[in-house]
PDB file of N, CA, C and O in Angstrom, chain B, residues numbered from 101:
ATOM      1  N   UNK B 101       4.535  19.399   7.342  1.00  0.00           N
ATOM      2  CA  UNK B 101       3.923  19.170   8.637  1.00  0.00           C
ATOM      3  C   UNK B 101       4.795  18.263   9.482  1.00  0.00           C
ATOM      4  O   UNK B 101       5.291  17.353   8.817  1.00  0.00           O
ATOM      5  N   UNK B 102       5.124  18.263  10.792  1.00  0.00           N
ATOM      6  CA  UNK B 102       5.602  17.530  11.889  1.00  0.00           C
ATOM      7  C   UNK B 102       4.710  16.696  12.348  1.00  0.00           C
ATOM      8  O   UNK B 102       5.149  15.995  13.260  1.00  0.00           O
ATOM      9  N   UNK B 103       3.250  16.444  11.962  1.00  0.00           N
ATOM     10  CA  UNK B 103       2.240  15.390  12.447  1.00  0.00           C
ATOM     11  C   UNK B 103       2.896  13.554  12.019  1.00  0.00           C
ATOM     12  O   UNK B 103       3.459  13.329  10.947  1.00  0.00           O
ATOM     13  N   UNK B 104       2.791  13.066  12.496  1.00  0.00           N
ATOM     14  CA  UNK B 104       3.135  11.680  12.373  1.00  0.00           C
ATOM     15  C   UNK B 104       2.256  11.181  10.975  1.00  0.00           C
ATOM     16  O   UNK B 104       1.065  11.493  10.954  1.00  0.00           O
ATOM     17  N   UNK B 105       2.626  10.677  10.210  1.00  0.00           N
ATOM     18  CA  UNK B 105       1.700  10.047   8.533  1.00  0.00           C
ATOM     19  C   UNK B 105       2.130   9.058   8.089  1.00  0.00           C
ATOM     20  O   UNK B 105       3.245   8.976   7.573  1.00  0.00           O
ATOM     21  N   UNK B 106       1.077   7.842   8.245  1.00  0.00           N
ATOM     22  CA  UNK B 106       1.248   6.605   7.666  1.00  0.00           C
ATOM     23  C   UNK B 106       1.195   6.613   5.775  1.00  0.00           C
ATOM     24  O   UNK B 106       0.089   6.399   5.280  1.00  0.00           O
ATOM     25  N   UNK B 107       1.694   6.716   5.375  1.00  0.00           N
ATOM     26  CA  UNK B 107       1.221   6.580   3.565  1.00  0.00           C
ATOM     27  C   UNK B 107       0.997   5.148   3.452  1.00  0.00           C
ATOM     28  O   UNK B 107       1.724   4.243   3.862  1.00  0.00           O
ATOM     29  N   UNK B 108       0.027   5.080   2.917  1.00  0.00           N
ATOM     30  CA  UNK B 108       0.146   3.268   1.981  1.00  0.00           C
ATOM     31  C   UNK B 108       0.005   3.720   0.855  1.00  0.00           C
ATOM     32  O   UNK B 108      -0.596   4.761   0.588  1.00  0.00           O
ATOM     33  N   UNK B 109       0.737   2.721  -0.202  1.00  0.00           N
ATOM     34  CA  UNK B 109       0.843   2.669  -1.853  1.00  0.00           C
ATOM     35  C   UNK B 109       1.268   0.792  -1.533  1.00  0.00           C
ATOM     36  O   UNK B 109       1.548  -0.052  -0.682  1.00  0.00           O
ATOM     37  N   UNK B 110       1.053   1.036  -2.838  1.00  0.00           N
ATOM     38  CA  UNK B 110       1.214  -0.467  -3.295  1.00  0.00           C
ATOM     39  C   UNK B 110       1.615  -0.694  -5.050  1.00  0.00           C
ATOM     40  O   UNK B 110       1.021  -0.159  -5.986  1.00  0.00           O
ATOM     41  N   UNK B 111       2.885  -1.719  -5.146  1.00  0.00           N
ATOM     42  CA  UNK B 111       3.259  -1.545  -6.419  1.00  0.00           C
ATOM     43  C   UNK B 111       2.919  -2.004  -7.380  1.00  0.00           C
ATOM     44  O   UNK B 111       3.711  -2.265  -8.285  1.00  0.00           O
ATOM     45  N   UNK B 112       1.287  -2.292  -7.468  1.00  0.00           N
ATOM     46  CA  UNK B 112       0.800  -1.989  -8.858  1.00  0.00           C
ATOM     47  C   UNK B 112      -0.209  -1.016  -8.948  1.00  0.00           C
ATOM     48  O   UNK B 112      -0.979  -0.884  -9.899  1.00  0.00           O
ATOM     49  N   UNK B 113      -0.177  -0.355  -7.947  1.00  0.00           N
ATOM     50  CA  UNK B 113      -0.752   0.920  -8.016  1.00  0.00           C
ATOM     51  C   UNK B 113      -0.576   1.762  -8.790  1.00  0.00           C
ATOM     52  O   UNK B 113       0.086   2.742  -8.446  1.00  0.00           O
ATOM     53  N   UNK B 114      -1.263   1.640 -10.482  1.00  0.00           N
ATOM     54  CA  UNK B 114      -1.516   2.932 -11.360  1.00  0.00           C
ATOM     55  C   UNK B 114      -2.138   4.360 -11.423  1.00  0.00           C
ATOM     56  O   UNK B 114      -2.345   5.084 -12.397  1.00  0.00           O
ATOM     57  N   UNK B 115      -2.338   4.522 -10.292  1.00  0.00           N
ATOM     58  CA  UNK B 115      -3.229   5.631  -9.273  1.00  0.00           C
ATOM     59  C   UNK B 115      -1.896   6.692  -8.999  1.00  0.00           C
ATOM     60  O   UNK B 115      -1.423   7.674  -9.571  1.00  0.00           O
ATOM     61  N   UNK B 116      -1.635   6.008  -7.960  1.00  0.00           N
ATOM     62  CA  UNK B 116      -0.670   6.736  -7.196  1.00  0.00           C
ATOM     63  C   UNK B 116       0.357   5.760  -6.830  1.00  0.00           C
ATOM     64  O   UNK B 116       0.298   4.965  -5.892  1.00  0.00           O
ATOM     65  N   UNK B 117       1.563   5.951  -7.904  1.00  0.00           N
ATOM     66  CA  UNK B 117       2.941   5.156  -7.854  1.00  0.00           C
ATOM     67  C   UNK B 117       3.488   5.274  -6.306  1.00  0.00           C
ATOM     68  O   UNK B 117       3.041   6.055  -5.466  1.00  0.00           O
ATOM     69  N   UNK B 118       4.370   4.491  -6.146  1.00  0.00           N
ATOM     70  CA  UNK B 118       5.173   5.101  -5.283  1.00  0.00           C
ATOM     71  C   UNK B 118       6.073   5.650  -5.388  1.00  0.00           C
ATOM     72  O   UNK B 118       6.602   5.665  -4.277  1.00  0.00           O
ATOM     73  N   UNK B 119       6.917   6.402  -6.392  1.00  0.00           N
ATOM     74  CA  UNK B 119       7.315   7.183  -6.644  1.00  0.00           C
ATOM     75  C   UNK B 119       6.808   8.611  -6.042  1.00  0.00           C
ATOM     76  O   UNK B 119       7.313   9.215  -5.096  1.00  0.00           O
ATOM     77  N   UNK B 120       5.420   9.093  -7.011  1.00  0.00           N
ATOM     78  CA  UNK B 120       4.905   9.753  -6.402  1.00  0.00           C
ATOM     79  C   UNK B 120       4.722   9.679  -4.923  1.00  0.00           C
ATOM     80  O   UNK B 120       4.913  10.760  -4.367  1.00  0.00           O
ATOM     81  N   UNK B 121       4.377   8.607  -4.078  1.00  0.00           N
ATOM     82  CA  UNK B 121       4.228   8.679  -2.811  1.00  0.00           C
ATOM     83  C   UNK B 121       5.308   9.039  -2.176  1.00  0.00           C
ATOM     84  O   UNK B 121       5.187   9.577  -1.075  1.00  0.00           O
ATOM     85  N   UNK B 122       6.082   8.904  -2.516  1.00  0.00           N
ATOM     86  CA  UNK B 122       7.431   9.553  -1.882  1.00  0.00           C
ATOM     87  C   UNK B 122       7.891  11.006  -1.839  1.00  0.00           C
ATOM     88  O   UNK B 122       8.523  11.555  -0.936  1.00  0.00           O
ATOM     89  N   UNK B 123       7.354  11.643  -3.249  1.00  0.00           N
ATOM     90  CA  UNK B 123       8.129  12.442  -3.661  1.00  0.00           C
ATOM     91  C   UNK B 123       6.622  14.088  -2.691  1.00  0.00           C
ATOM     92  O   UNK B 123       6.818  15.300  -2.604  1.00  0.00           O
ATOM     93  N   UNK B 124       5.384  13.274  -2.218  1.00  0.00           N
ATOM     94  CA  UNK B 124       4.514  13.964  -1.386  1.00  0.00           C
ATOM     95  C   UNK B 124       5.090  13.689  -0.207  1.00  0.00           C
ATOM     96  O   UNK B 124       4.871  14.709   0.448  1.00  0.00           O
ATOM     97  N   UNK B 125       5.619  13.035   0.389  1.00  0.00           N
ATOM     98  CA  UNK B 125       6.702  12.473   1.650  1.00  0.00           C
ATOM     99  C   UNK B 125       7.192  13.601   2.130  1.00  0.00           C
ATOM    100  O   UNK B 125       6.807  14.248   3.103  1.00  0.00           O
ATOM    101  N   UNK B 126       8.188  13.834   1.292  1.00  0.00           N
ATOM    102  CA  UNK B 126       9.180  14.859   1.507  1.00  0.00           C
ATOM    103  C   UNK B 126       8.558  16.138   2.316  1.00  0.00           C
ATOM    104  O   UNK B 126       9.247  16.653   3.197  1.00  0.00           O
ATOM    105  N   UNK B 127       7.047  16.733   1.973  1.00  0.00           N
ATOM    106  CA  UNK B 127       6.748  17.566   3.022  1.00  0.00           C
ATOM    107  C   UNK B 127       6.492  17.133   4.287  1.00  0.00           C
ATOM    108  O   UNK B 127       6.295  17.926   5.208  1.00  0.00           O
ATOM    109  N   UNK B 128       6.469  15.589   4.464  1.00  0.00           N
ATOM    110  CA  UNK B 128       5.616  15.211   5.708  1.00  0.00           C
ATOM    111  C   UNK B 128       7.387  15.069   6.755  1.00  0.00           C
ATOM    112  O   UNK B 128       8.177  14.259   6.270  1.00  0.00           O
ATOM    113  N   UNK B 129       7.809  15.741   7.906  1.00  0.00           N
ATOM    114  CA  UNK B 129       8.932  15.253   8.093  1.00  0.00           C
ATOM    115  C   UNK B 129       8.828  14.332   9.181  1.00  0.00           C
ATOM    116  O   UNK B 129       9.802  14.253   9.930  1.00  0.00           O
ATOM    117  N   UNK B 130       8.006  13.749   9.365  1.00  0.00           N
ATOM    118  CA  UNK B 130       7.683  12.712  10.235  1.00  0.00           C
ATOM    119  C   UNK B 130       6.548  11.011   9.568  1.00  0.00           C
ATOM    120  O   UNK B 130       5.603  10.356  10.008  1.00  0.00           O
ATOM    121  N   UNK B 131       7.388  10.995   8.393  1.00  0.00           N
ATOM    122  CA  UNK B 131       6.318   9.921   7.387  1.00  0.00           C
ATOM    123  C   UNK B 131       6.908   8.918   7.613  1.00  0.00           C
ATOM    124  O   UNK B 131       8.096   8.805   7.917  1.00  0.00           O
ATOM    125  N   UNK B 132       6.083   8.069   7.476  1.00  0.00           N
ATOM    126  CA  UNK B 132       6.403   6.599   7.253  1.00  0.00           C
ATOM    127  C   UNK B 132       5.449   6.099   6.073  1.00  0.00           C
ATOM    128  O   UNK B 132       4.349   6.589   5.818  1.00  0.00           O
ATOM    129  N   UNK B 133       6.159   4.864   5.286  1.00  0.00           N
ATOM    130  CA  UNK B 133       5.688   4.609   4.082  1.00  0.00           C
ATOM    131  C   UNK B 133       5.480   2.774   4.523  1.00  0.00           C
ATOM    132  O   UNK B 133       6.283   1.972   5.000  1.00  0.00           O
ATOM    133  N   UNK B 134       3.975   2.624   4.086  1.00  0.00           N
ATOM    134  CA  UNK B 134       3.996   0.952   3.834  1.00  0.00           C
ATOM    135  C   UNK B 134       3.934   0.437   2.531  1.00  0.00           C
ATOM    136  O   UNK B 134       2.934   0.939   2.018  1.00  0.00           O
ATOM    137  N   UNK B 135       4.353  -0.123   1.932  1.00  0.00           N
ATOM    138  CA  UNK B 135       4.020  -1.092   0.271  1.00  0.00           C
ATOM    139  C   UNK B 135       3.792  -1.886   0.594  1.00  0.00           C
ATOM    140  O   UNK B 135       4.312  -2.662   1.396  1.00  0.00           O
ATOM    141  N   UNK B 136       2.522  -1.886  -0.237  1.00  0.00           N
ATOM    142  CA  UNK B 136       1.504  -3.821  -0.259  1.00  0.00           C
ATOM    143  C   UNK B 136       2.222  -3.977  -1.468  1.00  0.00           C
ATOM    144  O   UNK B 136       2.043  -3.306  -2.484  1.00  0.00           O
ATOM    145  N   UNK B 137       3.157  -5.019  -1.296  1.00  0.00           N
ATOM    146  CA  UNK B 137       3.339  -5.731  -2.331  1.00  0.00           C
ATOM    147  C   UNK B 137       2.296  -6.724  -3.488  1.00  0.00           C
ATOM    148  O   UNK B 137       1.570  -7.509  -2.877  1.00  0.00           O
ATOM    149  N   UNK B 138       2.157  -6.768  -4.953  1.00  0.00           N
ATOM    150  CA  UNK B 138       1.328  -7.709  -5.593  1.00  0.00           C
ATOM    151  C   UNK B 138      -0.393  -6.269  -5.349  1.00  0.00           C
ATOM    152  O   UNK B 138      -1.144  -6.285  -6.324  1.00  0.00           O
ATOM    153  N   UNK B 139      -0.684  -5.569  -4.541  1.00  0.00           N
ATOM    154  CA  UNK B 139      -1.502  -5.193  -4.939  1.00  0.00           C
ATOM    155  C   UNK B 139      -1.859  -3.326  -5.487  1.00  0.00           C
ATOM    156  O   UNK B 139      -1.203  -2.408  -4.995  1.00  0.00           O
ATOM    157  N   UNK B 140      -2.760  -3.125  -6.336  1.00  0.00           N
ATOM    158  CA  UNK B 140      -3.084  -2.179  -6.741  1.00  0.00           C
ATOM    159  C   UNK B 140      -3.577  -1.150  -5.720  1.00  0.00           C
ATOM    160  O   UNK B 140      -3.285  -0.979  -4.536  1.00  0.00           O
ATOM    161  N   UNK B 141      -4.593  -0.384  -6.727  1.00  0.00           N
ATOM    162  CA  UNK B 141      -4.694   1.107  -5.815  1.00  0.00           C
ATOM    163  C   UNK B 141      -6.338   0.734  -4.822  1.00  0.00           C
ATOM    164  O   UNK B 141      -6.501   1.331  -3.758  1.00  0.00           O
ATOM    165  N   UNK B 142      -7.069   0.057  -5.162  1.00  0.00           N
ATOM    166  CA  UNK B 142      -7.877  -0.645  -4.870  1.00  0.00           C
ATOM    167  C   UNK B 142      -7.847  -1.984  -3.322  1.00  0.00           C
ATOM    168  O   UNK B 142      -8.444  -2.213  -2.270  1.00  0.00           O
ATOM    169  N   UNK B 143      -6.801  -2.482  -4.102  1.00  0.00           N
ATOM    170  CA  UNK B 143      -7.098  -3.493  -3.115  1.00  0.00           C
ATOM    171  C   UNK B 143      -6.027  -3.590  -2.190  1.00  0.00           C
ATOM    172  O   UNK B 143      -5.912  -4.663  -1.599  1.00  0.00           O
ATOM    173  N   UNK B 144      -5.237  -2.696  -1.953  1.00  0.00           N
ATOM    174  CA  UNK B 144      -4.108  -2.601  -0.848  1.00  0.00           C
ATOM    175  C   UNK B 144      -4.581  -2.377   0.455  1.00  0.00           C
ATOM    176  O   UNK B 144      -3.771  -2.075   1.331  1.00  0.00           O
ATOM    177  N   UNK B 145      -5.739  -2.479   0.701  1.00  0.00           N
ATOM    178  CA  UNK B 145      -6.170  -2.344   2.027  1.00  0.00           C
ATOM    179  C   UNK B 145      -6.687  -4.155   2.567  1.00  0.00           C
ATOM    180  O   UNK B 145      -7.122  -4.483   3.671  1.00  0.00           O
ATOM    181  N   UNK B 146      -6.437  -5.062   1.338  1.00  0.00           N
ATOM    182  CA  UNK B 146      -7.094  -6.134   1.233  1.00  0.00           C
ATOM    183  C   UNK B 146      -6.443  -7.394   2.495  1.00  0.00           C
ATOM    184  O   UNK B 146      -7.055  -8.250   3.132  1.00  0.00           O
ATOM    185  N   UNK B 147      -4.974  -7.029   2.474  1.00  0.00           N
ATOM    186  CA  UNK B 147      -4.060  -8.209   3.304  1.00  0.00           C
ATOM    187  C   UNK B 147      -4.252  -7.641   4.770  1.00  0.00           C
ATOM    188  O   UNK B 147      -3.789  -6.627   5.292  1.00  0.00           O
ATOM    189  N   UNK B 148      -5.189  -8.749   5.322  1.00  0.00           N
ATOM    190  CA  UNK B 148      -5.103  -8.551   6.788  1.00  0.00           C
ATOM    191  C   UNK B 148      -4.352  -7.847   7.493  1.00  0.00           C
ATOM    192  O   UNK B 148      -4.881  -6.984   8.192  1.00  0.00           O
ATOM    193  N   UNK B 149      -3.040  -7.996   7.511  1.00  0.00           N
ATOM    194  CA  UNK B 149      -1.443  -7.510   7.662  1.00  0.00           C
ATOM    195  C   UNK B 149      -1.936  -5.404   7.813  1.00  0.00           C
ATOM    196  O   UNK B 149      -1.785  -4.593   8.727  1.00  0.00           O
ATOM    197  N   UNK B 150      -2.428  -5.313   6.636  1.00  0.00           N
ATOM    198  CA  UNK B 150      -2.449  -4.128   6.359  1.00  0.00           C
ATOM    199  C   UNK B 150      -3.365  -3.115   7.784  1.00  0.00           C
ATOM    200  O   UNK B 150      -2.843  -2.113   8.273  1.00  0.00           O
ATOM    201  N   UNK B 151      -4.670  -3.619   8.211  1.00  0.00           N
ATOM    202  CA  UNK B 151      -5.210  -2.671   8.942  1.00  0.00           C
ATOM    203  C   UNK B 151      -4.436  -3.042  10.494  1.00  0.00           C
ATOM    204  O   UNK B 151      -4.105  -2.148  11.273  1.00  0.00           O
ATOM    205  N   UNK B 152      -4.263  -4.243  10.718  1.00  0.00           N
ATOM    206  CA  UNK B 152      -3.058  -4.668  12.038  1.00  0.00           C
ATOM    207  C   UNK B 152      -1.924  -3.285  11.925  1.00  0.00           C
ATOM    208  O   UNK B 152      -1.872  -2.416  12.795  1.00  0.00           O
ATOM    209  N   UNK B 153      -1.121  -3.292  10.774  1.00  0.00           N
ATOM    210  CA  UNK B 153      -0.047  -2.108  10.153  1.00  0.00           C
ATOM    211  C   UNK B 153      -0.661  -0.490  10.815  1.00  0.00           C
ATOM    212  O   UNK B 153       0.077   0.368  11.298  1.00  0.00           O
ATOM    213  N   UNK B 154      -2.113  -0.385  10.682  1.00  0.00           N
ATOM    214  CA  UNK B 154      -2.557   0.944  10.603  1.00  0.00           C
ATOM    215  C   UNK B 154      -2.705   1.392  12.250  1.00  0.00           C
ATOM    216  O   UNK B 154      -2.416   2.480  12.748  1.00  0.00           O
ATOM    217  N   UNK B 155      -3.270   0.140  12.940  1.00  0.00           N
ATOM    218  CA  UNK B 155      -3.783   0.279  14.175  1.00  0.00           C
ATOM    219  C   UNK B 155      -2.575   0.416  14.801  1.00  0.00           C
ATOM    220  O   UNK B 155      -2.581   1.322  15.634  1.00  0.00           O
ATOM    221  N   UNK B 156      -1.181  -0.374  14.646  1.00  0.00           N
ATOM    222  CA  UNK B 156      -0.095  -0.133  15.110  1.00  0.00           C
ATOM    223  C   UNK B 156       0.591   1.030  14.947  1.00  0.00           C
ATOM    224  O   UNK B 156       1.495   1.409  15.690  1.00  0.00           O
ATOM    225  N   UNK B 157       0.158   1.636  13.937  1.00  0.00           N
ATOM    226  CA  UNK B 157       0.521   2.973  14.134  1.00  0.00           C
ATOM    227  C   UNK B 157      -0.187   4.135  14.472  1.00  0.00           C
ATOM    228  O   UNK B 157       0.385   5.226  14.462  1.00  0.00           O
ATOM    229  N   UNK B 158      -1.318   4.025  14.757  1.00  0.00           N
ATOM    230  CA  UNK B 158      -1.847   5.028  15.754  1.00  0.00           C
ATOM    231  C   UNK B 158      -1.476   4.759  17.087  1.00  0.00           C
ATOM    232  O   UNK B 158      -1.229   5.651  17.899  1.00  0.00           O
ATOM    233  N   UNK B 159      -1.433   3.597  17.324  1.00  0.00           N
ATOM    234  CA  UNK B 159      -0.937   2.820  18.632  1.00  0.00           C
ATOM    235  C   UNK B 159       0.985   3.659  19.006  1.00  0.00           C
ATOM    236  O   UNK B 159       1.687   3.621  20.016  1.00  0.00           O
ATOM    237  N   UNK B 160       1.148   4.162  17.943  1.00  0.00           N
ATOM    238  CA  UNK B 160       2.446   4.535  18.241  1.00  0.00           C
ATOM    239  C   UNK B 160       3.645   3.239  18.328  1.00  0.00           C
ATOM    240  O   UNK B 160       4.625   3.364  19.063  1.00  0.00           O
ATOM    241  N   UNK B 161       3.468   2.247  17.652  1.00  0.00           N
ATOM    242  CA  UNK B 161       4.153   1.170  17.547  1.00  0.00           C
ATOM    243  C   UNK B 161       4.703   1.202  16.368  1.00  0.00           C
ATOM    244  O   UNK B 161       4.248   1.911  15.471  1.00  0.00           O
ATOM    245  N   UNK B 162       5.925   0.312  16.194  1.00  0.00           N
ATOM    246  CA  UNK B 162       6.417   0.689  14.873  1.00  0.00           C
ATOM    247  C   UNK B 162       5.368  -0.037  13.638  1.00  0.00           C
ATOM    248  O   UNK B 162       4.388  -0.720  13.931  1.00  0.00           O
ATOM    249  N   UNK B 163       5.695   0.194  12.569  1.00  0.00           N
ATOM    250  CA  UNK B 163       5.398  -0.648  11.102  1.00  0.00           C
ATOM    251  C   UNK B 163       6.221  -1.167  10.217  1.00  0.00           C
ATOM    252  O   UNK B 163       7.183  -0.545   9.768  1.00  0.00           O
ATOM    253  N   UNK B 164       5.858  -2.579   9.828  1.00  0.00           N
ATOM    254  CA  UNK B 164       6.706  -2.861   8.841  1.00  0.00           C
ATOM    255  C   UNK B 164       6.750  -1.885   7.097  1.00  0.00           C
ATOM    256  O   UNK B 164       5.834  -1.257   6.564  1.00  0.00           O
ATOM    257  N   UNK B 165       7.326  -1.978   6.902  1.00  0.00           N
ATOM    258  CA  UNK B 165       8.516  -1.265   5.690  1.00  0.00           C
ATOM    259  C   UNK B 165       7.265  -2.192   4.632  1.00  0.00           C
ATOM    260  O   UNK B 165       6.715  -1.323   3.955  1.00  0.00           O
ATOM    261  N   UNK B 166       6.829  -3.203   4.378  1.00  0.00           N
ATOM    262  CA  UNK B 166       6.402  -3.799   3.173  1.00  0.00           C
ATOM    263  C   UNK B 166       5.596  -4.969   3.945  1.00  0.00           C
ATOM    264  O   UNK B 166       5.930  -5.456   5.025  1.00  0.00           O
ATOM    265  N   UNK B 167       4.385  -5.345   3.118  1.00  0.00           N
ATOM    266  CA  UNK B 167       3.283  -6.259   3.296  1.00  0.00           C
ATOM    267  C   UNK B 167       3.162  -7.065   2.234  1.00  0.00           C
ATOM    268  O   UNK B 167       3.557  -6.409   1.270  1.00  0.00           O
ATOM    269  N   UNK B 168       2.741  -8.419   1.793  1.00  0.00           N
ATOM    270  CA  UNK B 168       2.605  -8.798   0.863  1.00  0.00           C
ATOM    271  C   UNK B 168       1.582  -9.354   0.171  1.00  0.00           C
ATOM    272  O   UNK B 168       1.135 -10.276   0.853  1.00  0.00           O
ATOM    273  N   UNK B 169       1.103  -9.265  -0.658  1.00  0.00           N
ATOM    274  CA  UNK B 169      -0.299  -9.539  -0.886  1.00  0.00           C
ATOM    275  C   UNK B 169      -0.057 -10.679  -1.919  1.00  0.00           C
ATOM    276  O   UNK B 169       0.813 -10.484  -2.767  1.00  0.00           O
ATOM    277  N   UNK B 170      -0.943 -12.178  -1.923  1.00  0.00           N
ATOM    278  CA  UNK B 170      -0.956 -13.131  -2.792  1.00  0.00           C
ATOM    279  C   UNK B 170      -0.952 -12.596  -4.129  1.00  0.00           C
ATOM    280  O   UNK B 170      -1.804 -11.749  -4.400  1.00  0.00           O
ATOM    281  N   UNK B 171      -0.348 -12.860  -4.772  1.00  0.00           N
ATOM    282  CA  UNK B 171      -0.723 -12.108  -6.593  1.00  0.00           C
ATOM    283  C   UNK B 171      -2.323 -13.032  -6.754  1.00  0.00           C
ATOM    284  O   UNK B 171      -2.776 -14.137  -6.455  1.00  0.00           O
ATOM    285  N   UNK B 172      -2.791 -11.699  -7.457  1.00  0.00           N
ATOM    286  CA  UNK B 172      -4.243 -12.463  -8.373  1.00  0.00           C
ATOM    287  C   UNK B 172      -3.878 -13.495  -9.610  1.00  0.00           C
ATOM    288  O   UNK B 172      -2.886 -13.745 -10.295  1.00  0.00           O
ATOM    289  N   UNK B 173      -5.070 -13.896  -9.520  1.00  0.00           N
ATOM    290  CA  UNK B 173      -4.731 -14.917 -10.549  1.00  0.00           C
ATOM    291  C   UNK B 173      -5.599 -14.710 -11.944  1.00  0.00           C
ATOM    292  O   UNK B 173      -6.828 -14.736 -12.007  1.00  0.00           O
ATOM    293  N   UNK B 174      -4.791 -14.523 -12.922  1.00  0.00           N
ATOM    294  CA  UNK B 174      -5.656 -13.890 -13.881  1.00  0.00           C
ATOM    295  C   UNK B 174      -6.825 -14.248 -14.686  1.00  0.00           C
ATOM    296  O   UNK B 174      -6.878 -15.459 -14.897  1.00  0.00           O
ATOM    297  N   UNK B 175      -7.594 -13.697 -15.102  1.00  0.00           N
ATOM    298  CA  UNK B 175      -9.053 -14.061 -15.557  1.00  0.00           C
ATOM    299  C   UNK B 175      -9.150 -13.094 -16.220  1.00  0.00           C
ATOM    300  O   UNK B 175      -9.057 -11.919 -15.864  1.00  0.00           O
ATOM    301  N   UNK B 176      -9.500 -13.857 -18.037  1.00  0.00           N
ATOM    302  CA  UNK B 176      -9.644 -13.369 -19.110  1.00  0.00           C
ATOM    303  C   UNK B 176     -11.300 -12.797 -18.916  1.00  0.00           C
ATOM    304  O   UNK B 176     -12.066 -13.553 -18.320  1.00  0.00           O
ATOM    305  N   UNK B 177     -11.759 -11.644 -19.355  1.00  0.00           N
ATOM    306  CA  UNK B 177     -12.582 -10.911 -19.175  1.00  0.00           C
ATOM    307  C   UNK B 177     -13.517 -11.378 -20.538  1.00  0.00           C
ATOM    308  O   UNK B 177     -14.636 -10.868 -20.581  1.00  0.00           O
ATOM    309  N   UNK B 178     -13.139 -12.321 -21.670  1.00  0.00           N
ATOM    310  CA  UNK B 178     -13.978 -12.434 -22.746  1.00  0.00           C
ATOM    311  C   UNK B 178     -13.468 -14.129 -22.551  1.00  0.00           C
ATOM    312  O   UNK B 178     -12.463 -14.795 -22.304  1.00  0.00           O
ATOM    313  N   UNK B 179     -14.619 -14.243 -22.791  1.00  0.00           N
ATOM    314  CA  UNK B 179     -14.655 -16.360 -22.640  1.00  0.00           C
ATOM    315  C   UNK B 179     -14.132 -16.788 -24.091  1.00  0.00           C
ATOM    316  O   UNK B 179     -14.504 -16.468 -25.220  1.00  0.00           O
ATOM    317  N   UNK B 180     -12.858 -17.860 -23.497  1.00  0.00           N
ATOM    318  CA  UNK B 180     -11.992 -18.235 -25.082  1.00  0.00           C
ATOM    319  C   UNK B 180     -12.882 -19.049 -25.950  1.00  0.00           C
ATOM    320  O   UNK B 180     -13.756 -19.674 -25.350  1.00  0.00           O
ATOM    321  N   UNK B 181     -12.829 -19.185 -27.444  1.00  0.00           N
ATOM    322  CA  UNK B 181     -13.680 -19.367 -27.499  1.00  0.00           C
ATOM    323  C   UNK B 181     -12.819 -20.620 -28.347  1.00  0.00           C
ATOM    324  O   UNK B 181     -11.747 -20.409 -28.916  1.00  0.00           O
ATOM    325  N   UNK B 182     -13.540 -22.010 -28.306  1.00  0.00           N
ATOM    326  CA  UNK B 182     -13.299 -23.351 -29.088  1.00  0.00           C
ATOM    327  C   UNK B 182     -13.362 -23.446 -30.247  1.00  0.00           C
ATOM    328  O   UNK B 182     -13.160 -24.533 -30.788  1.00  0.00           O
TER     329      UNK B 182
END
């Protein structure tokens, strides 16, 4: 397609790599790609940055190449036990 296409992925996205996002690219000949950096397939819509990114590109304005998202901070899912 010649339609204009924002992709977002993000590189801990176990969903949909960016690899893969790229390699669906290739039909789009008018794509542009954003990476949320630090986040998954879930929460890449999470960094403010990101829907500013989206509106600017319907807006026909450019987008940055990469966003960055705070890394989570991890939390053991079973309480350690003393």
């Amino acid at each position: 397609t010649t339609v204009p296409t924002l992709f977002v992925t993000a590189t801990l996205d176990g969903i949909t790599s960016i690899a893969q996002t790229r390699e669906i690219m290739r039909g789009f000949s008018d794509a542009r790609l954003l990476i949320v950096e630090n986040a998954g397939h879930t929460s890449q819509f999470h960094p403010p940055e990101v829907p500013v990114a989206l509106a600017a590109f319907f807006a026909g304005q450019p987008v940055p190449a990469t966003v960055r998202m705070s890394p989570m901070t991890f939390m053991p899912l079973i309480a350690q036990q003393k």
